[in-house]
N, C-alpha and C positions, 0 to 999 in steps of 0.2 A: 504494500500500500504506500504511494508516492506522501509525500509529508502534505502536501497542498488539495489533498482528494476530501474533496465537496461529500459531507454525509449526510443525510434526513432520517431521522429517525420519527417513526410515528407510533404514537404512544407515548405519555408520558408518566406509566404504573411501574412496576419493578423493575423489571425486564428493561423495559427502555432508557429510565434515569441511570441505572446501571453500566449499563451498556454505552451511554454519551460519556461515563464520566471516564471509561477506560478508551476512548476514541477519541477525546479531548484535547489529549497532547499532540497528536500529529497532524490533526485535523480540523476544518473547519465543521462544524456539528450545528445541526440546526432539530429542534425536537419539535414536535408538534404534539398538542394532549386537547382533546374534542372539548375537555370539562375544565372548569373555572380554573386560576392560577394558586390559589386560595377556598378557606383555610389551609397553613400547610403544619399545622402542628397533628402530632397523634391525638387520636379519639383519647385516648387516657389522660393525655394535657389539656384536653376540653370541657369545660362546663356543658356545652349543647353538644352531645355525642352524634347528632344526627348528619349522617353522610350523605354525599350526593349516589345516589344509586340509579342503575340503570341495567335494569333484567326482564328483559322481551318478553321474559319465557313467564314470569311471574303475573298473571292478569287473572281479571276473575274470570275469565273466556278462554282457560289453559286450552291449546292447538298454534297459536299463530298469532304475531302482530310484528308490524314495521319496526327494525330496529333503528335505533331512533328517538322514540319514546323518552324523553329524561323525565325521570321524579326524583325528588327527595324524600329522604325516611329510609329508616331500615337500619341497625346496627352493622350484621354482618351481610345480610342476605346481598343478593345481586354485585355486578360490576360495579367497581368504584370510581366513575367516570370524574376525576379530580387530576390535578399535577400531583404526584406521588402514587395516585390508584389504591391498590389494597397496602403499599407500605405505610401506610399513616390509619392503619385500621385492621393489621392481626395482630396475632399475639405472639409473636416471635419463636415459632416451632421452626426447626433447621433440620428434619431427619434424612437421610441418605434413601433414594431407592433401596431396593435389596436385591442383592444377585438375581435372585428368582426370580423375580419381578419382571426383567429387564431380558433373561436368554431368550432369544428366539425369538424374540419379539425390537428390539431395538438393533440397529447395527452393531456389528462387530468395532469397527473400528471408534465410534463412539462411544461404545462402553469402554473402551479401553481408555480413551481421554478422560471420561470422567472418572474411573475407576481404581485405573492403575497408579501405586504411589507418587507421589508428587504430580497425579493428575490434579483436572478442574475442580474435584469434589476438594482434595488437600490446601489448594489453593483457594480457595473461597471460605473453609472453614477456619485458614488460618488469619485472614483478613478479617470476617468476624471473632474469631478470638480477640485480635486485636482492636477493633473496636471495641468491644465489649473490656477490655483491661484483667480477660481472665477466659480459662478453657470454656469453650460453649458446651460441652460433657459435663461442666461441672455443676452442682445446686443453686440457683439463686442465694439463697440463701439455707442457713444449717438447719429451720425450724422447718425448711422444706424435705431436706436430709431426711429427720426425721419421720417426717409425715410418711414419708415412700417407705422405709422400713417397716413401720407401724401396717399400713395396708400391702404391706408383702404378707406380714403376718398372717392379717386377718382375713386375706382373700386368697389365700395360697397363687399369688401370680407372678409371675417373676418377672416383677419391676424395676425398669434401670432409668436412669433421670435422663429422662428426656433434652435435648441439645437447645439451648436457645439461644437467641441471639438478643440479650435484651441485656441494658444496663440502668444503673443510677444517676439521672442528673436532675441537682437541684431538689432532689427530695424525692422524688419519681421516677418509677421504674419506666421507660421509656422502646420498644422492640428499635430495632436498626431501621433504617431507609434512607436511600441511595440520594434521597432527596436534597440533602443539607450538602455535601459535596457537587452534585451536581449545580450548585446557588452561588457556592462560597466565593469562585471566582471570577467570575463573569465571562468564562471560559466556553461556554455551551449557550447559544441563541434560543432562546424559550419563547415557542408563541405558542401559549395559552388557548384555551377557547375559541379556539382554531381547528375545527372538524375537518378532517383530510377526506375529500370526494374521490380522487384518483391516484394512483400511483402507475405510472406506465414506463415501461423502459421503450428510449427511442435511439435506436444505433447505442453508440458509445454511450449515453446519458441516463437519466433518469429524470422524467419529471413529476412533479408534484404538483396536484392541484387542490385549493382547498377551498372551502363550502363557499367565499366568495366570488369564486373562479378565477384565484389570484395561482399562476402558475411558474414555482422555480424550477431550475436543471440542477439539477447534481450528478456524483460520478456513481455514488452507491446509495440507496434506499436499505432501512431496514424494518421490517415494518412490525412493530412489538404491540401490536391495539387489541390482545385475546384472542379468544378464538374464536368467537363473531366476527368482529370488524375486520382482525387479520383475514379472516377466508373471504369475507366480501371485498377486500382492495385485492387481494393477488388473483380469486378466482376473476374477477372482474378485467383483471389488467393483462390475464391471460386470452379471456375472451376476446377482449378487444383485438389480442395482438391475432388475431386469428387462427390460435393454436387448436381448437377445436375442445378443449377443455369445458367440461362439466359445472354448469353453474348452484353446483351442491356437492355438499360434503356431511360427514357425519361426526361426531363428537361425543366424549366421555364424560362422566361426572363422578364426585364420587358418593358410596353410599354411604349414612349417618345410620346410626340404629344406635340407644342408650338407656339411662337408668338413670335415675334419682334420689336420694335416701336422707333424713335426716340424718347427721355426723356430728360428732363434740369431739374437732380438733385437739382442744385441751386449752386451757388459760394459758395466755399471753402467748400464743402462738401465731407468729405476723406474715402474710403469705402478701407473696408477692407474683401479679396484683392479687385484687381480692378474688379471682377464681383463675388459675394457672395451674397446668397439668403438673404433677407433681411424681408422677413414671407415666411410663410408658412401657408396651410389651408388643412382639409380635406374634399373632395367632394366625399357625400355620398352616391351619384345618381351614379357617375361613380366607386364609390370605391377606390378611387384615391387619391395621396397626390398632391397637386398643388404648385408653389413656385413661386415667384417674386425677383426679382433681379436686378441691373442696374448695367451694362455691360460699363467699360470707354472704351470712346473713345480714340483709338491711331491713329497717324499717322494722324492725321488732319478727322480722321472720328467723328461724333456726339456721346453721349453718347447713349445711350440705354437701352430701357425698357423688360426686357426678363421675360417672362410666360410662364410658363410649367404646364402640368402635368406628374408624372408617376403612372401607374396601373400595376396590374400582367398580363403575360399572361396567355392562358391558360397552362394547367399542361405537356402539351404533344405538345407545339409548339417547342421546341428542342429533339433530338434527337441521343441517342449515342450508337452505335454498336463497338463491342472489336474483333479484329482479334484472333482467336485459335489462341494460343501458340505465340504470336508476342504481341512486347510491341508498339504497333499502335492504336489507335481508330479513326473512321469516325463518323463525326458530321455534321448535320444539322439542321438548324433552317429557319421556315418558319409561316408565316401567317393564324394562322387557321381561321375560321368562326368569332371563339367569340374574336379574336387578331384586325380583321377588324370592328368591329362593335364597340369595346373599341375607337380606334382611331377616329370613326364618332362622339363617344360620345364626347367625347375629345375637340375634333373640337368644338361643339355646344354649349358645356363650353366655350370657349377659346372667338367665335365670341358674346357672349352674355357680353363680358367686353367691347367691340368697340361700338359704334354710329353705325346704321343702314348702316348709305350712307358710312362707313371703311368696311365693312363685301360685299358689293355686291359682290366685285372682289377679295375677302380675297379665297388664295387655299393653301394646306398645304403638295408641291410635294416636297420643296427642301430639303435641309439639314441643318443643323442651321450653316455651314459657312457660306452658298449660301443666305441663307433667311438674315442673318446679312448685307451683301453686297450690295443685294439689297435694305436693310432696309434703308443704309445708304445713297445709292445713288437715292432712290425714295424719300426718308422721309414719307414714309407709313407705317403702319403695314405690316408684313411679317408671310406667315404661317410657318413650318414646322415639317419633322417627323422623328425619327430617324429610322432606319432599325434594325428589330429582330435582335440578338444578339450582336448587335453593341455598348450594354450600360452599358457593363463592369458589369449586376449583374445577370450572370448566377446562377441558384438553383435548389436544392430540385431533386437532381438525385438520392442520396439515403436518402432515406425520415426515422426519427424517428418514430418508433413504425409499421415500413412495415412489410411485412416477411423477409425482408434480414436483417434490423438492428433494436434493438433492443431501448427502447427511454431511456438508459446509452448511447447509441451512438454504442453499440457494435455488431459486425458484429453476428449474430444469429449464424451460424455454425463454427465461428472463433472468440469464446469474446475475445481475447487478442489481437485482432485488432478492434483498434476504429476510429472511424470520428468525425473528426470538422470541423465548417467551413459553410457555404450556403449550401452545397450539402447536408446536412442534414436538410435544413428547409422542414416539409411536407407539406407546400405550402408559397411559394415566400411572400405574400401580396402586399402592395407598396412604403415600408419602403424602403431607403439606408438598405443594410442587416448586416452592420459593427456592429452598436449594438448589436443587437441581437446575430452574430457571437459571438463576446466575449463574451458576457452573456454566451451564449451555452459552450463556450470553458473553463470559467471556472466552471461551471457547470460539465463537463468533469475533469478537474483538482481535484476537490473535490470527485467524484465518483473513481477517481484511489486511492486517499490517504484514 
């Protein structure tokens, strides 16, 4: 990559701030992000928690609607259509895919990048370590130490402390995002609230066109906007180019299924924040990452004991079609055969940690506000499940090593437009996909230079 090559990055969520701030130095970087500039502090440093969200698939008329649609509301649920995206609103989970996850399903030569010692997984964990000013393997804090041993105990699971990427500043635990280096130096061009209509490669260049019809050239395009929006500009920018490409593709999510229970962590026990997984475990029968957590109580409610698992779904429980010549996509996500029977699995796990005589009347219909509520006002275990695509880790709509993209990331009939991001995982597994994302992204970074 020439020191003077012109980049666009579109997207301004994990993936893409990441991504500009490691193409920075040799480059001229221009980012685009569809959603407001601002707020740019995490939900935990905010008073008003409510985020900009934007999830097609979430309507009361679940099949179909124009993506498009922005609303506000919602903690975690939907897209985080903001500058920073979802890094200004998780919770700092950093877990590695898992071998298994990954054979035969993902290239060869890619696992080996992320995988092998002093790969992208090494290199990215030890960058958050250092950000963080301490191992990301290690406890937040001791009373959290503790808590994980206590329900090794009491649940027989073999819980190891979960990896995060979160620190202390100013009194507050705060997850990582790429977003504050990407600002510090005025090194990366930021248009804001700036919806990108097209991205087309023409000869040597790349142009960009955006919702005003204002259009630049650059030398490379990367386009980091999910796996909605990314499949609607590259599917789009393929059709145009007359490659004869398919104006649909299909996509992963993953599945939620849990529990609820009132807990007495014990006096003067300080978790950080007030509900953070506290282990984690892999369950190999479901394929699945499982978490434990306790949940403070507010408002004169009891504390609480919260257990989850998440799995992938299948590859093709979402669903996403591109309007000819209109910058619109229709999305759906639905429950296929093997999505319902993960959930059953789920379930089977989850009541195999309760006493017989908790499990009779244990059902897992509400939602984990609803199951929390009642948890608190029955003082029982509570089931519940989350609804397909409602879990914020949509994937793998254009998959590394398909026939459309290439496993550099690059679009096969347009290399000078590339992906980053989930939308490029060739199968979800049941990882948080942040890690990985950035692993990929600078994997990305290193393949343009």
């Amino acid at each position: 990559m020439r020191p003077s090559l012109r980049v666009a990055v579109v997207g301004g969520g994990f993936a893409g701030c990441y991504l500009a701030t490691h193409l920075a130095a040799g480059s001229h970087v221009t980012v685009y992000e569809a959603g407001p500039g601002g707020p740019r502090a995490h939900e935990w440093q905010r008073k008003d928690v409510t985020c900009f969200r934007w999830a097609p698939w979430l309507t009361e008329a679940p099949g179909s609607t124009e993506a498009g649609d922005d609303v506000e509301g919602g903690l975690l649920l939907g897209l985080k259509r903001r500058l920073g995206g979802r890094s200004l609103c998780w919770h700092g989970m950093v877990p590695r895919l898992q071998p298994d996850e990954m054979a035969g399903l993902w290239p060869a030569d890619v696992v080996d990048d992320l995988m092998s010692p002093g790969g992208y997984y090494d290199t990215v964990e030890a960058e958050l370590s250092q950000w963080r000013g301490d191992d990301i393997y290690k406890p937040v804090s001791d009373e959290e130490a503790v808590l994980r041993d206590r329900l090794v105990a009491d649940l027989g699971l073999p819980l190891a402390t979960p990896p995060r990427a979160i620190r202390n500043e100013g009194g507050s635990y705060v997850p990582y995002s790429p977003l504050p280096k990407l600002l510090e130096d005025g090194a990366v061009e930021v248009r804001a609230a700036q919806r990108v209509r097209a991205v087309d490669q023409a000869g040597d260049v790349v142009l960009v066109t955006d919702e005003d019809g204002e259009r630049r050239e650059y030398d490379r395009a990367v386009i980091a906007a999910g796996a909605v929006e990314s499949a609607r500009l590259a599917l789009s920018a393929l059709d145009r180019a007359g490659t004869g490409c398919a104006l649909a593709t299909t996509f992963a999510v993953h599945i939620f299924t849990g529990l609820v229970m009132p807990f007495d962590p014990g006096t003067g026990t300080t978790l950080v924040p007030d509900e953070a997984p506290v282990g984690y475990w892999w369950d190999e029968v479901t394929g699945s990452l499982g978490f434990a957590s306790v949940v403070r109580g507010t408002r004169g409610r009891p504390d609480l004991l919260h257990v989850w698992l998440c799995g992938p779904s299948a590859a093709n429980s979402g669903a996403i079609e591109i309007g000819t010549g209109t910058a619109t996509a229709t999305v759906r996500v639905r429950d296929l055969p093997a999505d319902k029977n993960l959930r059953r699995s789920h379930q089977e796990v989850l009541k195999r940690l309760l006493p017989r005589s908790l499990t009779d009347q244990l059902s897992f219909e509400l939602n984990f506000e609803d199951a929390q509520r009642v948890a608190c006002t029955s003082g029982v275990a509570t089931g519940y499940w989350v609804r397909s695509g409602s879990g914020d880790h949509e994937a793998a709509s254009l998959r590394l090593g398909s026939d459309l993209v290439a496993t550099s990331g690059a679009l096969r009939q347009a290399p000078s437009i590339l992906l980053a991001g989930p939308q490029v995982f060739p199968a979800i597994g049941a990882a948080n996909p942040v890690l990985t994302a950035l692993a990929l992204a600078r994997r990305t970074a290193t393949l343009l230079f």
